[in-house]
PDB file with one MODEL, atoms N, CA, C and O in Angstrom:
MODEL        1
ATOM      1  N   UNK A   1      -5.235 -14.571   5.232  1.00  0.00           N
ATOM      2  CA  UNK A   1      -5.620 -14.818   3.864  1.00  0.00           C
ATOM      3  C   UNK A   1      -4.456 -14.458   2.960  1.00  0.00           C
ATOM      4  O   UNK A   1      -3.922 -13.349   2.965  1.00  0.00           O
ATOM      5  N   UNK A   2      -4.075 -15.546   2.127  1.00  0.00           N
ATOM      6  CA  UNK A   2      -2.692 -14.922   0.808  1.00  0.00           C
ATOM      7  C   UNK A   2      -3.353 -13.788  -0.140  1.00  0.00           C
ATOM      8  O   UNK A   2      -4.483 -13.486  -0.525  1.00  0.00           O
ATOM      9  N   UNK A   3      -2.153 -13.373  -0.286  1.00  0.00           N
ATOM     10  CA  UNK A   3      -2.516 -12.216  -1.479  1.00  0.00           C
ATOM     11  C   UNK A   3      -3.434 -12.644  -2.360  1.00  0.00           C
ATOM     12  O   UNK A   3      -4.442 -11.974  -2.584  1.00  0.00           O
ATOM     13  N   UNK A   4      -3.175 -13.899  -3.007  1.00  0.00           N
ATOM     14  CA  UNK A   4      -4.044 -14.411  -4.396  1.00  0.00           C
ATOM     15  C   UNK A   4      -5.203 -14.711  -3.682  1.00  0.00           C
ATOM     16  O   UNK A   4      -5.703 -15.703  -4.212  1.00  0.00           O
ATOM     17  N   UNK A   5      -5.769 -14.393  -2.883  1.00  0.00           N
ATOM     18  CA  UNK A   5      -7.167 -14.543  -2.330  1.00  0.00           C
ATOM     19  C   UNK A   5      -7.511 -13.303  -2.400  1.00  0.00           C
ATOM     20  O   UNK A   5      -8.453 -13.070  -3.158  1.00  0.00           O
ATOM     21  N   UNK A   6      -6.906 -12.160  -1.682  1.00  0.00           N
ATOM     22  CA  UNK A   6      -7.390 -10.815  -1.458  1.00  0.00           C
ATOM     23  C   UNK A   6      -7.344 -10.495  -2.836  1.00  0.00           C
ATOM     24  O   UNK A   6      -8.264  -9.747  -3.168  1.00  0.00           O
ATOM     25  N   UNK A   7      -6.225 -10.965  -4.149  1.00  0.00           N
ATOM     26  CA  UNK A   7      -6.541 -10.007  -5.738  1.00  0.00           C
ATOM     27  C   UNK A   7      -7.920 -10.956  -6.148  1.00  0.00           C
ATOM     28  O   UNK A   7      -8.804 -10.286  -6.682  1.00  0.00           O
ATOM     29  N   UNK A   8      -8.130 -11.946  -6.032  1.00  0.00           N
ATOM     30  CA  UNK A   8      -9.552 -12.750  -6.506  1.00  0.00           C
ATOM     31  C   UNK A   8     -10.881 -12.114  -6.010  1.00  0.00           C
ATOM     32  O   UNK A   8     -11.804 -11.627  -6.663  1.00  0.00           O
ATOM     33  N   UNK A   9     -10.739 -12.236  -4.854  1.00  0.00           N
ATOM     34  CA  UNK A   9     -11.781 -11.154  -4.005  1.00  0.00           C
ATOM     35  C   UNK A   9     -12.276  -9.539  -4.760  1.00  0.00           C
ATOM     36  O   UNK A   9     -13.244  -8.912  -5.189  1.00  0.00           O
ATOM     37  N   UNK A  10     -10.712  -9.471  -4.517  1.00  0.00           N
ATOM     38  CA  UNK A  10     -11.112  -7.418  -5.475  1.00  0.00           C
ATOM     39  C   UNK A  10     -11.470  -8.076  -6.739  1.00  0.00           C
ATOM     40  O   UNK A  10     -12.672  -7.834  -6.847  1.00  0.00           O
ATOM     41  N   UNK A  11     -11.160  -8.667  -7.605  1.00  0.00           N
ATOM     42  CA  UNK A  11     -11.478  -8.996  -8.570  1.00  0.00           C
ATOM     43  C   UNK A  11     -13.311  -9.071  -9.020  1.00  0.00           C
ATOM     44  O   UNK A  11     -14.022  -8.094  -9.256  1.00  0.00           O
ATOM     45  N   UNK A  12     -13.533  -9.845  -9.028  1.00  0.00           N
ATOM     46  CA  UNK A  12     -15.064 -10.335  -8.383  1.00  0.00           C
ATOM     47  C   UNK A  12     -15.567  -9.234  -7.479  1.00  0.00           C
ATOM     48  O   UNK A  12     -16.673  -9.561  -7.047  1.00  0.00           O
ATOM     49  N   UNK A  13     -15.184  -8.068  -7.033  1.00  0.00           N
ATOM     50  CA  UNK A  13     -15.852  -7.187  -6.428  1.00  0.00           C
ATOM     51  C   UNK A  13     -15.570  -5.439  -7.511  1.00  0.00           C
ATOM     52  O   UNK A  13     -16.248  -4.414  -7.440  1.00  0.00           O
ATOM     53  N   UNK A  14     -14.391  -5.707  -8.369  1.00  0.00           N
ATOM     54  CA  UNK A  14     -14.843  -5.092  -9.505  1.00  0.00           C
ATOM     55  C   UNK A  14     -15.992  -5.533 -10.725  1.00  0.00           C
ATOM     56  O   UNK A  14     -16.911  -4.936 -11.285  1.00  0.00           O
ATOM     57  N   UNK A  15     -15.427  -6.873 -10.806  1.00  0.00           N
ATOM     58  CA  UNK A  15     -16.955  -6.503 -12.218  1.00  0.00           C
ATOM     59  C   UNK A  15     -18.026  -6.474 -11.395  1.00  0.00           C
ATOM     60  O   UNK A  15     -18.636  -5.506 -11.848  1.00  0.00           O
ATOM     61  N   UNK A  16     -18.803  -6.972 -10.293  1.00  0.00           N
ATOM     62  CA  UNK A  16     -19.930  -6.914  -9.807  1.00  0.00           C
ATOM     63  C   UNK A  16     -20.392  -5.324  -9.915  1.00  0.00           C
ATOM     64  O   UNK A  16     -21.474  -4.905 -10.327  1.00  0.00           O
ATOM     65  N   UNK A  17     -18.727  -4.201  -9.193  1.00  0.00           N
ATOM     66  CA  UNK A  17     -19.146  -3.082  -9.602  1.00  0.00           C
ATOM     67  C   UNK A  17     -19.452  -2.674 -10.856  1.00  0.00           C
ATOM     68  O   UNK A  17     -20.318  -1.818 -11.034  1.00  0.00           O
ATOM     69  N   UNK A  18     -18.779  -3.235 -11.863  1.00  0.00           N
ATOM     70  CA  UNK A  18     -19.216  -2.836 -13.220  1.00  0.00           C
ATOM     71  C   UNK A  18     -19.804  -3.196 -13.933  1.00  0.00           C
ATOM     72  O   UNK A  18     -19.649  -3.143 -15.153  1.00  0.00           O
ATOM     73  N   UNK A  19     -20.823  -3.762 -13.184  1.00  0.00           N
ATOM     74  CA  UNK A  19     -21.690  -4.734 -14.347  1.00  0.00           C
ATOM     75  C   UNK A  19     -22.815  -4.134 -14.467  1.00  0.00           C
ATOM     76  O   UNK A  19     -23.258  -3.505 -13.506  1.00  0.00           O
ATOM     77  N   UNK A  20     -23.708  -4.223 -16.011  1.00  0.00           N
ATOM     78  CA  UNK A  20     -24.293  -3.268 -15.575  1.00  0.00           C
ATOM     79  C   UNK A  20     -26.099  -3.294 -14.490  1.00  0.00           C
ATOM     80  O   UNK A  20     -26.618  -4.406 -14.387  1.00  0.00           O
ATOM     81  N   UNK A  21     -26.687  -2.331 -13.955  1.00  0.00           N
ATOM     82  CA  UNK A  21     -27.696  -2.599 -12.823  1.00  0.00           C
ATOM     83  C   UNK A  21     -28.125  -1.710 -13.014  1.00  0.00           C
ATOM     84  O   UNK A  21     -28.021  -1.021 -14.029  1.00  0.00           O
ATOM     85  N   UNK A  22     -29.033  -1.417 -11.555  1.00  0.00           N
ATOM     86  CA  UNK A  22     -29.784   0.038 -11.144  1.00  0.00           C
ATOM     87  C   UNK A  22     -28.587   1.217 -10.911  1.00  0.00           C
ATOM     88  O   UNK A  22     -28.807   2.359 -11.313  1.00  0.00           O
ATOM     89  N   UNK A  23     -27.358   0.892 -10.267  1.00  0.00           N
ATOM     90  CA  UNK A  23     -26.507   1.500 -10.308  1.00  0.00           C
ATOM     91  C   UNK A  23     -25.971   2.344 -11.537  1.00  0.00           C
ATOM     92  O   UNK A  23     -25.579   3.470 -11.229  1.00  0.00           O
ATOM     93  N   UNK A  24     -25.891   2.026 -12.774  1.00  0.00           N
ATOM     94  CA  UNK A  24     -25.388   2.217 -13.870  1.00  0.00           C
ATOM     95  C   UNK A  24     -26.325   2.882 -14.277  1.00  0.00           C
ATOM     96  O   UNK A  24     -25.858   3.538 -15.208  1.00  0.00           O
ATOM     97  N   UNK A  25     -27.851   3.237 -14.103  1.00  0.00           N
ATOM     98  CA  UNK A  25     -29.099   4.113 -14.797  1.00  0.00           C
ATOM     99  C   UNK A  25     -28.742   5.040 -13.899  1.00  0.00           C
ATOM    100  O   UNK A  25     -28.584   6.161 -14.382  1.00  0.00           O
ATOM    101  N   UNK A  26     -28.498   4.894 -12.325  1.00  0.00           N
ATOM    102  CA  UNK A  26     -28.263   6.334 -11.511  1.00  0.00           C
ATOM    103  C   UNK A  26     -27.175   7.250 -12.278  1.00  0.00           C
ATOM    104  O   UNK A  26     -27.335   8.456 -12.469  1.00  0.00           O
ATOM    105  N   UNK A  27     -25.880   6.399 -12.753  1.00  0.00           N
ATOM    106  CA  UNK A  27     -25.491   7.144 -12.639  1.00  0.00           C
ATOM    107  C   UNK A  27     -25.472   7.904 -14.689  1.00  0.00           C
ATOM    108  O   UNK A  27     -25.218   8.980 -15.231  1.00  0.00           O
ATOM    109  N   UNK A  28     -25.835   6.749 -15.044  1.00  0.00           N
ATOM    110  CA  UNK A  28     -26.484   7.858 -16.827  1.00  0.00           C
ATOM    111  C   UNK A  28     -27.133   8.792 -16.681  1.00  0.00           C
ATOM    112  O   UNK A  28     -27.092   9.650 -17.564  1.00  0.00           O
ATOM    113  N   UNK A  29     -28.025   9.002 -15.456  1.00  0.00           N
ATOM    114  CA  UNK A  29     -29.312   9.548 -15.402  1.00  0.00           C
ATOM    115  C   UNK A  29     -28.218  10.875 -14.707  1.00  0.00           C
ATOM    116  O   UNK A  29     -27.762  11.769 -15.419  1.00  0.00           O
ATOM    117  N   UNK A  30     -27.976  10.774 -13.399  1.00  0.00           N
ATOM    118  CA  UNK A  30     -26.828  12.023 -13.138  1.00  0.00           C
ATOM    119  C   UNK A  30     -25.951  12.575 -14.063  1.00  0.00           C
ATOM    120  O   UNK A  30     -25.843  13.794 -13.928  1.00  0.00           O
ATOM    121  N   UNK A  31     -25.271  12.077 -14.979  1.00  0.00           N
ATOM    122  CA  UNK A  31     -24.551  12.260 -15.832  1.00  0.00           C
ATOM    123  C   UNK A  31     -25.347  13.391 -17.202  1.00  0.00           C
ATOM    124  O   UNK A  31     -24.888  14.351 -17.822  1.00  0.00           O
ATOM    125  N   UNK A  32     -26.755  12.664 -17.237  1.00  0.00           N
ATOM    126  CA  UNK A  32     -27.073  13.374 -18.496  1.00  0.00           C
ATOM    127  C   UNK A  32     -27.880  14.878 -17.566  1.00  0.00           C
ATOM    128  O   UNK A  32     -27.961  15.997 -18.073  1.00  0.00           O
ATOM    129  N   UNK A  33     -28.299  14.586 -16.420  1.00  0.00           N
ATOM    130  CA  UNK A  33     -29.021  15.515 -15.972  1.00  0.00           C
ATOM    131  C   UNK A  33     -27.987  16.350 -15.231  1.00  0.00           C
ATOM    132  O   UNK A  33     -28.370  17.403 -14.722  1.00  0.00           O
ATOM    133  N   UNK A  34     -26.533  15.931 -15.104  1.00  0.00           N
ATOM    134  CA  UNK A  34     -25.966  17.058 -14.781  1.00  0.00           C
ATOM    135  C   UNK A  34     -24.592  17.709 -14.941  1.00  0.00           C
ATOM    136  O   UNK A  34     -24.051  18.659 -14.376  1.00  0.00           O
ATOM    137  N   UNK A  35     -24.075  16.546 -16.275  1.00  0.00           N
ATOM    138  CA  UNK A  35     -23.158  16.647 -16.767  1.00  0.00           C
ATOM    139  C   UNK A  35     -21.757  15.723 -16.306  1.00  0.00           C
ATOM    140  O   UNK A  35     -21.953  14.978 -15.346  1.00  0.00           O
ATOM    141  N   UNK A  36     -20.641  15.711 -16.788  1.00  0.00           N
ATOM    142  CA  UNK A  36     -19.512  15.138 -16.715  1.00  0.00           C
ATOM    143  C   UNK A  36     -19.197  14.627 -15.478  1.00  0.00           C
ATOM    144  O   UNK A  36     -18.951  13.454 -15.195  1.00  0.00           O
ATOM    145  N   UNK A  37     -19.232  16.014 -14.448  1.00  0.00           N
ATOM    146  CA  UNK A  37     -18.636  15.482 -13.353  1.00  0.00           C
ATOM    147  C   UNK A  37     -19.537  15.648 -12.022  1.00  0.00           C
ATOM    148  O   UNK A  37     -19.214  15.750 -10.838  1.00  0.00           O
ATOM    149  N   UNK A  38     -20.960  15.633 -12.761  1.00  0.00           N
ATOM    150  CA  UNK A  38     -22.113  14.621 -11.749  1.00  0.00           C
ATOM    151  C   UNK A  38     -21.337  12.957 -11.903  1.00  0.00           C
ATOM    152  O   UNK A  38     -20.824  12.181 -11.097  1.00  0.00           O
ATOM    153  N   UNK A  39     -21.490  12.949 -12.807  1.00  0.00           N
ATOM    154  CA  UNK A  39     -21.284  11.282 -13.556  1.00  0.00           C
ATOM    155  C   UNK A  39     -20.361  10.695 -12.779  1.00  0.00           C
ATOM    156  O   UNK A  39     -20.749   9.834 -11.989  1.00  0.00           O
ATOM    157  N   UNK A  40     -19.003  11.028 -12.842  1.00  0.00           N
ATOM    158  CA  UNK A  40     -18.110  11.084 -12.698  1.00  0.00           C
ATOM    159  C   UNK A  40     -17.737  10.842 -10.692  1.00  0.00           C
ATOM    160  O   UNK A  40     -16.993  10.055 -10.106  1.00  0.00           O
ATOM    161  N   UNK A  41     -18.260  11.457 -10.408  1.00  0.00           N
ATOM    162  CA  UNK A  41     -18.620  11.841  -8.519  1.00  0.00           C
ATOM    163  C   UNK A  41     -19.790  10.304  -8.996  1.00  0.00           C
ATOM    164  O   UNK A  41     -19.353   9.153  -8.995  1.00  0.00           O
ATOM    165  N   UNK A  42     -20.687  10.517  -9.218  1.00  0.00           N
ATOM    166  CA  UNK A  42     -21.835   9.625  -8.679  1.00  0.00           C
ATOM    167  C   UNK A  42     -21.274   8.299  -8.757  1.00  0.00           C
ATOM    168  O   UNK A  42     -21.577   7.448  -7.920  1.00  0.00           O
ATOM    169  N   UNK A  43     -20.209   7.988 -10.022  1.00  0.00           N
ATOM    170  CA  UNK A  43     -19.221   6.719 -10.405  1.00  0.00           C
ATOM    171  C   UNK A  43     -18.576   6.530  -9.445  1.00  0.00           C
ATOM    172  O   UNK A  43     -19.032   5.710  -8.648  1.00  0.00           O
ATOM    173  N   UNK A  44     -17.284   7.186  -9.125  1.00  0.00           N
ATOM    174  CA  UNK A  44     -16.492   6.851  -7.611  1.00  0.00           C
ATOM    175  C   UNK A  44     -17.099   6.859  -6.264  1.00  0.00           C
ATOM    176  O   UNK A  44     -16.523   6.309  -5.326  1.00  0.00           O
ATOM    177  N   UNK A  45     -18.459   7.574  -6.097  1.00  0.00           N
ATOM    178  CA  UNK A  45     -19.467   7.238  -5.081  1.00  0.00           C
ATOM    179  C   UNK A  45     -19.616   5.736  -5.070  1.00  0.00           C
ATOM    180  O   UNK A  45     -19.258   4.879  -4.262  1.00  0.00           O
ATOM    181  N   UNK A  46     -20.270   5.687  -6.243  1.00  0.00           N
ATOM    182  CA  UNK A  46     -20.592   4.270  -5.593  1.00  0.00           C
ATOM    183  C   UNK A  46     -19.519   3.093  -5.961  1.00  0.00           C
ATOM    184  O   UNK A  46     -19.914   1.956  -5.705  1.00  0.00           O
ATOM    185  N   UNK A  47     -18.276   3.210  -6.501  1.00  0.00           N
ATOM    186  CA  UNK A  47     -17.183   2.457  -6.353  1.00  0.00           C
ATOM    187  C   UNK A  47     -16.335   2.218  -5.071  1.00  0.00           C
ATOM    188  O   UNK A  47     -15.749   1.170  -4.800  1.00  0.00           O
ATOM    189  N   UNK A  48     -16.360   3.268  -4.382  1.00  0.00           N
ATOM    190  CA  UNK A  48     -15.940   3.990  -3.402  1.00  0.00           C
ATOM    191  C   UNK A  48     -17.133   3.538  -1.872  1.00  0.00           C
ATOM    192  O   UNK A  48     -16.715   4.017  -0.818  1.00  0.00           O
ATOM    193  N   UNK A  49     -18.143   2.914  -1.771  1.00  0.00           N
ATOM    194  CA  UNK A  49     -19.312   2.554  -1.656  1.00  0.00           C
ATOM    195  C   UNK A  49     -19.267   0.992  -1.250  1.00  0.00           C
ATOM    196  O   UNK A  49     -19.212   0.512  -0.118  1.00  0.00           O
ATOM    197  N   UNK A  50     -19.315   0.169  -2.821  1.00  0.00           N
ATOM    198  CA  UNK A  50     -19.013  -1.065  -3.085  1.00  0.00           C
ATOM    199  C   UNK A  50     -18.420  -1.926  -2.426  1.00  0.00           C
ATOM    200  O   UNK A  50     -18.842  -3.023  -2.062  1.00  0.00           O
ATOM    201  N   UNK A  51     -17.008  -1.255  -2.182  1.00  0.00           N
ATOM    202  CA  UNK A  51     -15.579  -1.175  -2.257  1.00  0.00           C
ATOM    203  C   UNK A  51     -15.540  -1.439  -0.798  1.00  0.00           C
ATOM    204  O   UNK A  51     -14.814  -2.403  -0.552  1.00  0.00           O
ATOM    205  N   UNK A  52     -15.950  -1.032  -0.004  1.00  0.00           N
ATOM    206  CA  UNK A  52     -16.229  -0.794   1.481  1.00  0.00           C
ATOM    207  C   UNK A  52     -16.789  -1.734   1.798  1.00  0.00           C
ATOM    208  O   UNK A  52     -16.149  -2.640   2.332  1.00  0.00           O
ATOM    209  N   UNK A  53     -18.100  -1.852   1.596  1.00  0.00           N
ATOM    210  CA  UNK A  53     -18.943  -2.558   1.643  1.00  0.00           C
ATOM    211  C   UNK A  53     -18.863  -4.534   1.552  1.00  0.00           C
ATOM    212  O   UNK A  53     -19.373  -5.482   2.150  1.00  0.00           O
ATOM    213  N   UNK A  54     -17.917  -4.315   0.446  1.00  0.00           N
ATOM    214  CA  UNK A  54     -17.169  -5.765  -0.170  1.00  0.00           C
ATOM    215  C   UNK A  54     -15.961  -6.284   1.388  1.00  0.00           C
ATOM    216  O   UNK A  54     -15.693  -7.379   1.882  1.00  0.00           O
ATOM    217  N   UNK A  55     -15.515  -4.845   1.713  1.00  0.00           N
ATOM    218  CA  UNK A  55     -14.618  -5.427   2.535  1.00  0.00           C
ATOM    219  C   UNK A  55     -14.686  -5.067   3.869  1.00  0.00           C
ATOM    220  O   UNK A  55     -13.728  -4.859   4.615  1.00  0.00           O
ATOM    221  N   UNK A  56     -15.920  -5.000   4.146  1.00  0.00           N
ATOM    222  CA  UNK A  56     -16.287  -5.213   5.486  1.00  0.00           C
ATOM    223  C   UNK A  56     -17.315  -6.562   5.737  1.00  0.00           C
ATOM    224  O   UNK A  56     -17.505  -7.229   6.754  1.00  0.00           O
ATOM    225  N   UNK A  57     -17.820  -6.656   4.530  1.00  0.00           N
ATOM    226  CA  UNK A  57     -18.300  -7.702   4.207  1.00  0.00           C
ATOM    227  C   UNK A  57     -17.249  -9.447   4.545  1.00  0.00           C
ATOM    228  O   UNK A  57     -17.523 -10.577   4.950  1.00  0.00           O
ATOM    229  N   UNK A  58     -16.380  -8.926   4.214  1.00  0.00           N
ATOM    230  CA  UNK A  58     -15.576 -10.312   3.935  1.00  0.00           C
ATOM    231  C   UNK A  58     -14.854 -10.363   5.040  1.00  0.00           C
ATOM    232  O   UNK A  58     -14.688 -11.377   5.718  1.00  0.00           O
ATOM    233  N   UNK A  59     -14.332  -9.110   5.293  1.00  0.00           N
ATOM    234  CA  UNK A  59     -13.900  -9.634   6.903  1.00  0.00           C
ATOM    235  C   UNK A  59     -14.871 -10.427   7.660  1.00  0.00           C
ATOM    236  O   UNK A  59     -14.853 -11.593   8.056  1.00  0.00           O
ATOM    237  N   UNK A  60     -16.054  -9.105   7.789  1.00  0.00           N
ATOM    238  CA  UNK A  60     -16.966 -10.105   9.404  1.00  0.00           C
ATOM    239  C   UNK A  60     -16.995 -11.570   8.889  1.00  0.00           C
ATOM    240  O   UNK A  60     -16.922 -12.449   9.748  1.00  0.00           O
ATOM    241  N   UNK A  61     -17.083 -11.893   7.726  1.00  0.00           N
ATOM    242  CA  UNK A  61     -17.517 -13.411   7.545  1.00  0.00           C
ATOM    243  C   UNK A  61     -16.166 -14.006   7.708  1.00  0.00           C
ATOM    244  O   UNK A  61     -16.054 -15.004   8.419  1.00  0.00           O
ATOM    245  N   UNK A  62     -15.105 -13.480   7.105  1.00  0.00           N
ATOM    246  CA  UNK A  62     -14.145 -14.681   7.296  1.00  0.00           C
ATOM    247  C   UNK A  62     -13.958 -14.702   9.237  1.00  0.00           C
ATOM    248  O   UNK A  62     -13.987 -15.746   9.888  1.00  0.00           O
ATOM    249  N   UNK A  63     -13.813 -13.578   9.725  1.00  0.00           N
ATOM    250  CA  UNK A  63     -13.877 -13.484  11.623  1.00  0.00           C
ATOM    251  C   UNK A  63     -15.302 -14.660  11.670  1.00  0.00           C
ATOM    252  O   UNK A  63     -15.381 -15.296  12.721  1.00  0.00           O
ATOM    253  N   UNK A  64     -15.924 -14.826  11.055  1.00  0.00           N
ATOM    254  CA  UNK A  64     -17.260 -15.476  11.456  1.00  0.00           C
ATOM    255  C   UNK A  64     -16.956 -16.947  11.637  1.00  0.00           C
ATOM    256  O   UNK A  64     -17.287 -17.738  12.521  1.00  0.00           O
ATOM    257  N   UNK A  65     -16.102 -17.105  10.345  1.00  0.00           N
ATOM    258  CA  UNK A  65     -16.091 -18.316   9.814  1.00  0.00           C
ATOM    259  C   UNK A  65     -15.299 -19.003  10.565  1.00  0.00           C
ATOM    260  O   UNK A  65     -15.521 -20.175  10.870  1.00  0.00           O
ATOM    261  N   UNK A  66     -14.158 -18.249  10.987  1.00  0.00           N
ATOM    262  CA  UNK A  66     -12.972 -19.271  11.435  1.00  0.00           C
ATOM    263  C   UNK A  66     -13.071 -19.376  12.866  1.00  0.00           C
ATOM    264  O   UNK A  66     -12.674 -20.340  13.520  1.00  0.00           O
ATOM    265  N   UNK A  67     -13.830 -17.944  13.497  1.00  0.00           N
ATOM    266  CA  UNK A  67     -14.252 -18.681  14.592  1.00  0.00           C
ATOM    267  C   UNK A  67     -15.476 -19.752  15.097  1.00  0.00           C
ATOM    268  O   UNK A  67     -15.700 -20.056  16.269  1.00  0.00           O
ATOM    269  N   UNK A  68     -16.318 -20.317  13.721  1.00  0.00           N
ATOM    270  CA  UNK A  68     -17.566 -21.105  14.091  1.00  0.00           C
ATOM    271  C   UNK A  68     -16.926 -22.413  13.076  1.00  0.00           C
ATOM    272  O   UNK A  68     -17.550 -22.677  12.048  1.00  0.00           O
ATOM    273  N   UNK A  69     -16.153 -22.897  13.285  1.00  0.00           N
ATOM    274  CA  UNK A  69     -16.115 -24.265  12.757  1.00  0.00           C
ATOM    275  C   UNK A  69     -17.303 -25.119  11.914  1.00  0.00           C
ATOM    276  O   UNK A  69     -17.275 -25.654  10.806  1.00  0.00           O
ATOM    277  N   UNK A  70     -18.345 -25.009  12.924  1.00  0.00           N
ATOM    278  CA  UNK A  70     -19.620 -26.019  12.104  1.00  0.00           C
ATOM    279  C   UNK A  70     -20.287 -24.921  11.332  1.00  0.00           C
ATOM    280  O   UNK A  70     -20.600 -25.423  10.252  1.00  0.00           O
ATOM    281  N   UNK A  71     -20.694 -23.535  11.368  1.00  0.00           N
ATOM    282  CA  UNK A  71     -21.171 -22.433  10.535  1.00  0.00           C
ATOM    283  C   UNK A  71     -20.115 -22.917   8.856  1.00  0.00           C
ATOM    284  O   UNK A  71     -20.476 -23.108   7.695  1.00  0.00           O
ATOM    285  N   UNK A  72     -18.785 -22.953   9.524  1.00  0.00           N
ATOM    286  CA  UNK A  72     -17.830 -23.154   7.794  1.00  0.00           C
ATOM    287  C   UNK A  72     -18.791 -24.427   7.082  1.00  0.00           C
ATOM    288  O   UNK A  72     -19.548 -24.367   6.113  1.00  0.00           O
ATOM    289  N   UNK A  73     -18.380 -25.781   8.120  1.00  0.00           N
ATOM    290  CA  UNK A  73     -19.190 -26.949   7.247  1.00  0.00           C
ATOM    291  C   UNK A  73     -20.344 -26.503   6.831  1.00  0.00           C
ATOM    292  O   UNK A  73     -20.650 -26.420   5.642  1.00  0.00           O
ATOM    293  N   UNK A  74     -21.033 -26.198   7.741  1.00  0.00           N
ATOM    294  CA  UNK A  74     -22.416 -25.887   7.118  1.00  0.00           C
ATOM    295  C   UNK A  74     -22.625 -24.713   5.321  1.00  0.00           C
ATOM    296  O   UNK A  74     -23.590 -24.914   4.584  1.00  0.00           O
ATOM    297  N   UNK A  75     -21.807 -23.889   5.066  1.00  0.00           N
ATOM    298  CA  UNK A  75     -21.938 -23.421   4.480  1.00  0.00           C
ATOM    299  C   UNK A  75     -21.057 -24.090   3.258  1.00  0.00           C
ATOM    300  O   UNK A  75     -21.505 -23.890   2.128  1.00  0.00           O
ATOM    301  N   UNK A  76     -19.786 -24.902   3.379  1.00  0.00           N
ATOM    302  CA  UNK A  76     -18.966 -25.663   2.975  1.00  0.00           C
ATOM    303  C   UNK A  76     -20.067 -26.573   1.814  1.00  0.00           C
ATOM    304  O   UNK A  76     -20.117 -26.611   0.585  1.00  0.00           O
ATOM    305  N   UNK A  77     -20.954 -27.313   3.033  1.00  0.00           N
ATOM    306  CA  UNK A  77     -21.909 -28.436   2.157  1.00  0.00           C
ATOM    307  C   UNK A  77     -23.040 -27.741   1.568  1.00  0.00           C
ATOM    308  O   UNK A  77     -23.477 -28.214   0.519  1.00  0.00           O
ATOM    309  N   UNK A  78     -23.707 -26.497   2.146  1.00  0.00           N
ATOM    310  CA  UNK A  78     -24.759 -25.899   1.344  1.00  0.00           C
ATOM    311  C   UNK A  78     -23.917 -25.483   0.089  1.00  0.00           C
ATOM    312  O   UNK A  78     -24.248 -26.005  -0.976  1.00  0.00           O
ATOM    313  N   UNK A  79     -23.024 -24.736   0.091  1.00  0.00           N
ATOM    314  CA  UNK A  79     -22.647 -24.711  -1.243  1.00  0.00           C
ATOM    315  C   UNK A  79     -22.268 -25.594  -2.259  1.00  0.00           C
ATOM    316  O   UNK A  79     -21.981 -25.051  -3.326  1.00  0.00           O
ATOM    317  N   UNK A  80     -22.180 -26.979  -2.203  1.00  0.00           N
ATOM    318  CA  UNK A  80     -22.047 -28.325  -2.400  1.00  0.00           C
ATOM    319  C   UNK A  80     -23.340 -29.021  -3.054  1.00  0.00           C
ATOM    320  O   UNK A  80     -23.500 -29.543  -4.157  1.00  0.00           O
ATOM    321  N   UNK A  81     -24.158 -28.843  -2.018  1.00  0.00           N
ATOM    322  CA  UNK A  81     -25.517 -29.160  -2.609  1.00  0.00           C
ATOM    323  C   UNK A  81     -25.930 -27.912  -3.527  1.00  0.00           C
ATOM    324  O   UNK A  81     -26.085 -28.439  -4.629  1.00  0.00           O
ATOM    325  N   UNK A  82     -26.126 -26.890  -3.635  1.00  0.00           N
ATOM    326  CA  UNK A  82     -26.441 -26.220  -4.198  1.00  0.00           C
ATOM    327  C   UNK A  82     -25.549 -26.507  -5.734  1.00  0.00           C
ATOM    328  O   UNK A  82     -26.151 -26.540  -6.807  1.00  0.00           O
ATOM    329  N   UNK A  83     -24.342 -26.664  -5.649  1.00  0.00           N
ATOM    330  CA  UNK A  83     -24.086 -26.601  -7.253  1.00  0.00           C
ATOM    331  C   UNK A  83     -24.216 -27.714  -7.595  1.00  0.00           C
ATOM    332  O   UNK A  83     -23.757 -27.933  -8.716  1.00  0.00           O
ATOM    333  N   UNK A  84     -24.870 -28.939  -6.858  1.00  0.00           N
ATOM    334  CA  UNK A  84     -25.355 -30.190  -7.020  1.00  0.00           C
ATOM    335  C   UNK A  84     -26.662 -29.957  -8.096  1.00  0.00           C
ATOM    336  O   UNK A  84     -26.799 -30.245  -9.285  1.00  0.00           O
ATOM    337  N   UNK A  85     -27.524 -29.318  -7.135  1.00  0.00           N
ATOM    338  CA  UNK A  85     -28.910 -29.375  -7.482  1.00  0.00           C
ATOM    339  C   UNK A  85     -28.766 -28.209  -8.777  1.00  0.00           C
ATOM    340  O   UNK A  85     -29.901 -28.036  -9.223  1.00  0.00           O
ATOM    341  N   UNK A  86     -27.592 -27.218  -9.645  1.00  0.00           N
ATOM    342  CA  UNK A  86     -27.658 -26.244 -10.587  1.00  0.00           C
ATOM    343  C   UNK A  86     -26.949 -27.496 -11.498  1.00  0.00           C
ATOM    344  O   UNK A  86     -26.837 -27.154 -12.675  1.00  0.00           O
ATOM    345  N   UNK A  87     -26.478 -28.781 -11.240  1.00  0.00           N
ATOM    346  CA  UNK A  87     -26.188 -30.132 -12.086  1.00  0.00           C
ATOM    347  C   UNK A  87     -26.950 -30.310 -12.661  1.00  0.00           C
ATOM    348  O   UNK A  87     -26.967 -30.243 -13.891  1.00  0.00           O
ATOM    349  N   UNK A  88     -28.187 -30.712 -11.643  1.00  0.00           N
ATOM    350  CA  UNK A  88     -29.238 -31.559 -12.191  1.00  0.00           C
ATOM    351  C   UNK A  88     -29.924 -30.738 -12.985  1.00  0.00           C
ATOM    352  O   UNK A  88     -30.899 -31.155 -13.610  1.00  0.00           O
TER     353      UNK A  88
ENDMDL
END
């Protein structure tokens, strides 16, 4: 994979982290119930979390992908039809 794939990737796997969710009440809620650097820990927890997660994620699939040829098409054209049918 080129670099400008792996910075797009992190990219898109930061704002997802920062957007806001259930994640973001955990960690207001730690923060107010236990100060700065609850907050702070509970933040790089789950960045630190994400982060992992994003890129273990993307490996197994790209190992998935390139070794299943028809799994790629298949997901190639579902995603195809799908922003077909978010057209209509």
């Amino acid at each position: 994979m080129e670099m400008t794939s792996w910075l797009a990737l992190a990219a898109i796997c930061v704002m997802g982290a920062i957007s806001p969710g259930p994640s973001l009440a955990l960690i207001i809620r730690n923060t107010v119930q236990g100060g700065q650097g609850h907050g702070v820990a509970t933040a790089l927890g789950h960045g630190l979390g994400v982060g992992i997660y994003a890129l273990i994620t993307a490996l197994g699939l790209s190992v998935l992908i390139t070794q299943t040829p028809l799994l790629f098409d298949l997901i190639r054209y579902g995603g195809a039809a799908f922003l077909a049918w978010l057209g209509v």
